[in-house]
N, C-alpha and C positions, 0 to 999 in steps of 0.2 A: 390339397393342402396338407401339410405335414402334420403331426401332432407332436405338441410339445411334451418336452421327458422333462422331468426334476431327478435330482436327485436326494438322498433321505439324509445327508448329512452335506455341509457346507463345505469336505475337503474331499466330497469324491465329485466325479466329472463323467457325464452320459454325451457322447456323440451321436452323431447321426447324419446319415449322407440326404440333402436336399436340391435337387436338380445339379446334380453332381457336385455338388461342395459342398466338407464339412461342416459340419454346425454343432458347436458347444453348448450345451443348454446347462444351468446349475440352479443351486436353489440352498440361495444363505437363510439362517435365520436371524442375523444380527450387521448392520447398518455399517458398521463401521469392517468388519470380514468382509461384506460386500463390496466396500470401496476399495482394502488393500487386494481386493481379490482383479477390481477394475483395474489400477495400478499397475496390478503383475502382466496381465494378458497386454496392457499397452505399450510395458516396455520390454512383452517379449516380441511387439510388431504383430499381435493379432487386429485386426479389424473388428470392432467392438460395433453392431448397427443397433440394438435396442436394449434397453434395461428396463424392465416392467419393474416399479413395485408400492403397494397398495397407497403409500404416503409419499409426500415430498422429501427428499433427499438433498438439504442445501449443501451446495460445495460438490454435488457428482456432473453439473453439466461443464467446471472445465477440467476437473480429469478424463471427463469424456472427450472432450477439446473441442465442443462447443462453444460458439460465440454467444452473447447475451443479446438475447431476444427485443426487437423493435417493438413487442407488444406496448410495453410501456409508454414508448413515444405514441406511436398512434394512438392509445389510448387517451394520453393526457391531451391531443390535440383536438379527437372526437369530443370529447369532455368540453374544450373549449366552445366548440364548435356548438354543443347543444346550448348550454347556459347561456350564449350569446344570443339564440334565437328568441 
């Protein structure tokens, strides 16, 4: 397994080749640099597959261009589903 790189400021950028393909690894320290930073890599047509970071980021799953999650419905239906028993 590869090991992840950061880099020490939010405008520089570390590579690194992972079973033959590069990989971009970075490391913001601020929420909103992070997002204009997802932004840029989308509409330069990079493939964006994970974004770790320690807190919830509302408004990054549809720059990411993620759909919104069925958690909710199944949930509210288990819900029903208990109180009814």
């Amino acid at each position: 397994m590869a090991e992840t790189l950061t880099t020490p400021a939010p405008t520089e950028k570390t590579t690194q080749k992972v079973d033959g393909t590069e990989v971009l690894f970075g490391l913001y320290n601020d929420e909103e640099i992070l997002m204009d930073a997802v932004k840029k890599a989308r509409a330069d047509h990079l493939d964006i597959m994970d974004v770790y970071t320690p807190f919830p980021l509302h408004g990054l799953d549809p720059i990411l261009g993620l759909s919104e999650s069925r958690l909710l419905i199944a949930g509210f239906i288990y819900g029903l589903t208990g109180a009814s028993l």
